[in-house]
VEXVO-120868 format. One line per field, with one value per residue (C-alpha): x, y, z; residue number from 1. Coordinates in nm, 2 decimals. Each point is the difference from the previous one (the first is absolute). Layout:
N
xx: (X/...)
yy: (Y/...)
zz: (Z/...)
i: (NUM/...)
This chain:
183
xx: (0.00/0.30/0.11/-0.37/-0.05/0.37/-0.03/-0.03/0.10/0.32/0.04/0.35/0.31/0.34/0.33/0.04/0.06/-0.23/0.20/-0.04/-0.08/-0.23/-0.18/0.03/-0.16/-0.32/-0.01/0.05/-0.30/-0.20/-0.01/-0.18/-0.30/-0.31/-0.05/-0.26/0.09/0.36/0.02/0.26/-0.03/0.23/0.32/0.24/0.19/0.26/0.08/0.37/0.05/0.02/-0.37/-0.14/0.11/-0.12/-0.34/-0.02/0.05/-0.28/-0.21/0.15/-0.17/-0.27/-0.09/0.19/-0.29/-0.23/0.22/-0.04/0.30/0.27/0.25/-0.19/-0.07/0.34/0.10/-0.27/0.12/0.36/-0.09/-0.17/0.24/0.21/-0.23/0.00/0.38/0.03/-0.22/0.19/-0.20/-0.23/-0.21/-0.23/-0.24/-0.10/-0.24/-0.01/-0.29/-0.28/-0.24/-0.27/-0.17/-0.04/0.34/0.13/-0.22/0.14/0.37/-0.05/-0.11/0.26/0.22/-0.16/0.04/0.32/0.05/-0.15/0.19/0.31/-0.13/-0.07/0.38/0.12/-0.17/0.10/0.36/0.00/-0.03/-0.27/-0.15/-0.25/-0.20/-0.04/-0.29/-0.20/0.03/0.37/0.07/-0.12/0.21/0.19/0.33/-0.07/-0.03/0.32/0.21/-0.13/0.10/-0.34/-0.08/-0.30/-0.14/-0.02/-0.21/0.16/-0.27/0.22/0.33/0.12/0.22/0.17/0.23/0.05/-0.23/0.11/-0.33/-0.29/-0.36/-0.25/-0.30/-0.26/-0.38/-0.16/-0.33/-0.02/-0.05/-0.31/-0.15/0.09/-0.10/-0.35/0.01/-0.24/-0.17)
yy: (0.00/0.21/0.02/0.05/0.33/0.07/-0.04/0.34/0.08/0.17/0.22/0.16/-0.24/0.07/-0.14/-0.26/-0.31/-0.31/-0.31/-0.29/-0.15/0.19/-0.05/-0.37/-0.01/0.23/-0.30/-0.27/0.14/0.05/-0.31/-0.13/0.15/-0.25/-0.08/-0.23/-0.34/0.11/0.18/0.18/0.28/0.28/0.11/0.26/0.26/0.21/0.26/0.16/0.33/-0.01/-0.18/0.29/0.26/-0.19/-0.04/0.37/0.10/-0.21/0.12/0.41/-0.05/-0.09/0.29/0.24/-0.07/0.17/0.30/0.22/0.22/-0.16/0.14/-0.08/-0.39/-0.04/0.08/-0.19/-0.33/0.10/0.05/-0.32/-0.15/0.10/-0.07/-0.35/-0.03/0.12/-0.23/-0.25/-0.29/-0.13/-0.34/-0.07/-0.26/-0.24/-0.28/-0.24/0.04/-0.24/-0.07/-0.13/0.27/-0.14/-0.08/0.31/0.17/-0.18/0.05/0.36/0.03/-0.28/0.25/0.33/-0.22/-0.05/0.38/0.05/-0.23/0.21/0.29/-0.11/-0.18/0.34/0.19/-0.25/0.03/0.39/0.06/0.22/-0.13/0.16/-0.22/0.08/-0.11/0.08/0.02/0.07/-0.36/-0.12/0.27/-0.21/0.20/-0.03/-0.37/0.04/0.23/-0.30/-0.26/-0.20/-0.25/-0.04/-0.27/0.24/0.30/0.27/0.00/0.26/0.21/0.02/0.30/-0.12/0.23/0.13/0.27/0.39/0.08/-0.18/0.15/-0.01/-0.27/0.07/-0.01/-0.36/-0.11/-0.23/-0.37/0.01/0.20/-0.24/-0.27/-0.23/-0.31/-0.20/-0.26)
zz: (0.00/0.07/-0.35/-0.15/0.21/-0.03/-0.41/-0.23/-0.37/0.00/-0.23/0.07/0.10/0.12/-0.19/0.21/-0.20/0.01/0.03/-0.19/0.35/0.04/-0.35/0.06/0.34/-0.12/-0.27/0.22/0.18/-0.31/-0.16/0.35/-0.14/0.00/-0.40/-0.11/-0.15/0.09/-0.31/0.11/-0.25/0.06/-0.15/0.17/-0.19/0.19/-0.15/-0.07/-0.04/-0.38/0.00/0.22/-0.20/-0.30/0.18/0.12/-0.36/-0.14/0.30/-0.05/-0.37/0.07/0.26/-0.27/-0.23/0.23/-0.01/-0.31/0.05/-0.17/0.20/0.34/-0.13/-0.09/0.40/0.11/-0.16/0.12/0.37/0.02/-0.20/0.29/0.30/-0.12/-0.08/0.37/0.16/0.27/-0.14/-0.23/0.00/-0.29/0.07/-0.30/-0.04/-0.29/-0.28/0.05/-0.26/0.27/0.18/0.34/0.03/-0.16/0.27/0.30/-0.13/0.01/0.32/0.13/-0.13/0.17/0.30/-0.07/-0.02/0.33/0.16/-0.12/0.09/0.38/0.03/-0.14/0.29/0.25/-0.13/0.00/-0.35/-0.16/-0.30/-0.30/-0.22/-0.36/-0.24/-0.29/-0.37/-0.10/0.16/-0.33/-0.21/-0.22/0.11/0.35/-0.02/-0.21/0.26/0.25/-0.17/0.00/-0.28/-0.22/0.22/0.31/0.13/0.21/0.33/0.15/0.11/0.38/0.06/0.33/0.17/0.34/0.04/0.00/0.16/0.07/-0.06/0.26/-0.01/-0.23/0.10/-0.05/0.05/0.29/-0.07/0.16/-0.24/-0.28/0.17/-0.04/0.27/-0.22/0.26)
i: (1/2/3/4/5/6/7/8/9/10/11/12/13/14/15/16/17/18/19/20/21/22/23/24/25/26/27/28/29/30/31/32/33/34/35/36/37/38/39/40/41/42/43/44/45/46/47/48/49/50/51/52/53/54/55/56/57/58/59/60/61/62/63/64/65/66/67/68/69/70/71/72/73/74/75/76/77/78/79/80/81/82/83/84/85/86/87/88/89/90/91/92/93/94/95/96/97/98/99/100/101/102/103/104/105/106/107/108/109/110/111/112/113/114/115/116/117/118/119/120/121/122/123/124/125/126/127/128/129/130/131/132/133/134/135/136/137/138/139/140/141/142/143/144/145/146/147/148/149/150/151/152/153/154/155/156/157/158/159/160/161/162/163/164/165/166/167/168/169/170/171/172/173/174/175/176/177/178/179/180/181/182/183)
């Protein structure tokens, strides 16, 4: 419970290094996630700084299209190009393509628990951690600058670092306003 309350997304890290120890141990921890027919779905990717900077530059494009300055698109794709290059470390989170939808459902979330369960062992050892998702995981130069094959889907990016500040909790509903005890 320590960790759960403890956990935030970081957004801001220091330079200290994450050790390959380290990276290993938040894996070690993730592939204890519970996965249906033991599936085992997930992939890791750490990323080196080369791969980062690669990624951030897919990832500055993309926001630079939003930009219609030329000029002001061109320094956005640089400074997250940058922020990325920077970044202590990087874990992308794969899972094989399924054809069968039931399975491909319970792969992706074997792998989201997967995530979690790095995010949590990150916490508990003192590292801050941001999770990254949406559309530019199926950018074909992101999955390039990753590394990930044709035969796997990027679920998500783990930014792990030891945070430079930590925000404050964020309101959440209570569980007891989710919750329906069905008799």
């Amino acid at each position: 419970m320590d960790a759960i309350t403890a956990r935030r997304s970081i957004k801001r890290f220091t330079d200290r290094a994450v050790t390959r120890e380290e990276i290993e141990r938040l894996l070690d921890g993730a592939v204890l996630a519970p996965n249906h027919r033991m599936t085992e779905p997930w992939r890791f990717y750490v990323l080196g700084e080369t791969a980062r900077r690669e990624y951030g530059r897919v990832l500055g494009g993309r926001k630079a299209r939003k930009v219609e300055d030329p000029e002001a698109a061109a320094a956005v794709q640089r400074k997250v190009e940058e922020e990325n290059a920077a970044l202590p470390a990087v874990i992308a989170v794969a899972i094989r393509r399924v054809e069968n939808p039931e399975i491909r459902e319970e792969d992706y979330a074997a792998a989201m628990m997967a995530v979690q369960n790095i995010l949590l062992a990150a916490t508990a050892m003192g590292l801050g951690t941001h999770i990254k998702t949406g559309a530019v995981m199926d950018d074909p130069g992101a999955r390039a600058a990753v590394g990930v094959s044709d035969a796997e889907r990027i679920v998500a990016l783990i930014n792990v670092g030891e945070a430079a500040e930590v925000p404050a909790v964020k309101p959440r509903t209570g569980a007891r306003e989710r919750t329906v005890w069905v008799p």
